[in-house]
C-alpha positions as CSV (number, residue, x, y, z in Angstrom):
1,X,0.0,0.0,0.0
2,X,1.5,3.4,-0.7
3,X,1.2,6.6,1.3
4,X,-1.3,7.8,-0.3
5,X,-3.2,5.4,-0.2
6,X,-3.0,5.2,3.8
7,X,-3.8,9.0,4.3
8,X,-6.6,9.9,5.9
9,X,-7.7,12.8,4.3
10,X,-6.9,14.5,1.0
11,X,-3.5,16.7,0.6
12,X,-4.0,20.1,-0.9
13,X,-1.0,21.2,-3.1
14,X,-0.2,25.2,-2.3
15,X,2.4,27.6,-1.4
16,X,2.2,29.4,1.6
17,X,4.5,31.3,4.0
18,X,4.3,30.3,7.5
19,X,6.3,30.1,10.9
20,X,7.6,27.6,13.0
21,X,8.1,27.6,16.8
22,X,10.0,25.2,18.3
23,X,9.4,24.3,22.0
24,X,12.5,26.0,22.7
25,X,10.9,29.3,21.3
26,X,13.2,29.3,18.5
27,X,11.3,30.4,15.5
28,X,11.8,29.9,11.6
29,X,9.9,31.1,8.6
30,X,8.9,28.3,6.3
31,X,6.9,27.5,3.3
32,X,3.9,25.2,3.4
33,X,4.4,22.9,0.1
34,X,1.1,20.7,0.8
35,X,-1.9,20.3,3.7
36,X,-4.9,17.8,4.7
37,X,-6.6,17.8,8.2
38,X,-4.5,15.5,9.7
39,X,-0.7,17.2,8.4
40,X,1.2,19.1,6.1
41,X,4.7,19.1,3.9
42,X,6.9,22.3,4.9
43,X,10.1,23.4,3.3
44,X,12.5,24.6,5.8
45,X,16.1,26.4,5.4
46,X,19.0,23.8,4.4
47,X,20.6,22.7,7.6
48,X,18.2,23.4,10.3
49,X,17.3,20.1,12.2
50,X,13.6,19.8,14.1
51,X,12.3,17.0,15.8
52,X,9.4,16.7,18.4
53,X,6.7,19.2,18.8
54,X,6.2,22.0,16.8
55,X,4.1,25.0,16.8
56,X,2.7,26.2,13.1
57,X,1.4,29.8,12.4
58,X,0.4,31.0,9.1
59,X,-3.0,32.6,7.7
60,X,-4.1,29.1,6.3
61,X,-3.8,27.2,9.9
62,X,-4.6,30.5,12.2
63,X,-3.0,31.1,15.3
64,X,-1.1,29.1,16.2
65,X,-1.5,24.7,15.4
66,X,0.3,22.2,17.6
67,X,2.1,19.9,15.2
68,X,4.7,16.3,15.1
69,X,8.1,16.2,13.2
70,X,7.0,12.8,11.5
71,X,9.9,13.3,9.1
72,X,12.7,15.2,7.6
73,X,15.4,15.6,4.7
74,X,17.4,18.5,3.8
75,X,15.1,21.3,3.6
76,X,11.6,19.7,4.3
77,X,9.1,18.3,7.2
78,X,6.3,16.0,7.6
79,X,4.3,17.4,10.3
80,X,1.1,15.3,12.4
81,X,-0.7,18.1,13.4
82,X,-2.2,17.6,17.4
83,X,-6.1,16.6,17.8
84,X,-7.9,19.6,18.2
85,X,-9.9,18.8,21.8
86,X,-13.5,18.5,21.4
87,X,-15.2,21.1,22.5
């Protein structure tokens, strides 16, 4: 079975400028490449190295969306983004 195939929800192809947070309040701007409701693809400047939780903010997501490093290569992340608590 191929990724696609095991996604939950459709990817939307787009660019779109965003930011990243780290939990260690470092913050870098990024580029959004592709997003579904459950994640999204994110080009990030050569070199720089995230892993656990991440904190997304662009126009597209809103204020501020509580996301996993999944994966990473030289300039790009998967991201899970959190469950949004029911409410």
């Amino acid at each position: 079975m191929t990724t696609s195939q095991t996604r939950r929800s459709e990817r939307r192809r787009l660019v779109e400028t965003a930011k990243i947070r780290t939990s260690s309040g470092v913050t870098y701007s990024c580029i959004i490449r592709d997003i579904s409701d459950g994640g999204a693809k994110l080009r990030v400047p050569a070199g720089v190295e995230l892993a656990g939780e991440i904190r997304l903010t662009s126009a597209l997501t809103g204020p501020e969306r509580v996301a996993q490093v999944m994966w990473q290569d030289h300039t790009s992340i998967g991201i899970a983004f959190a469950k949004l608590a029911a409410g």
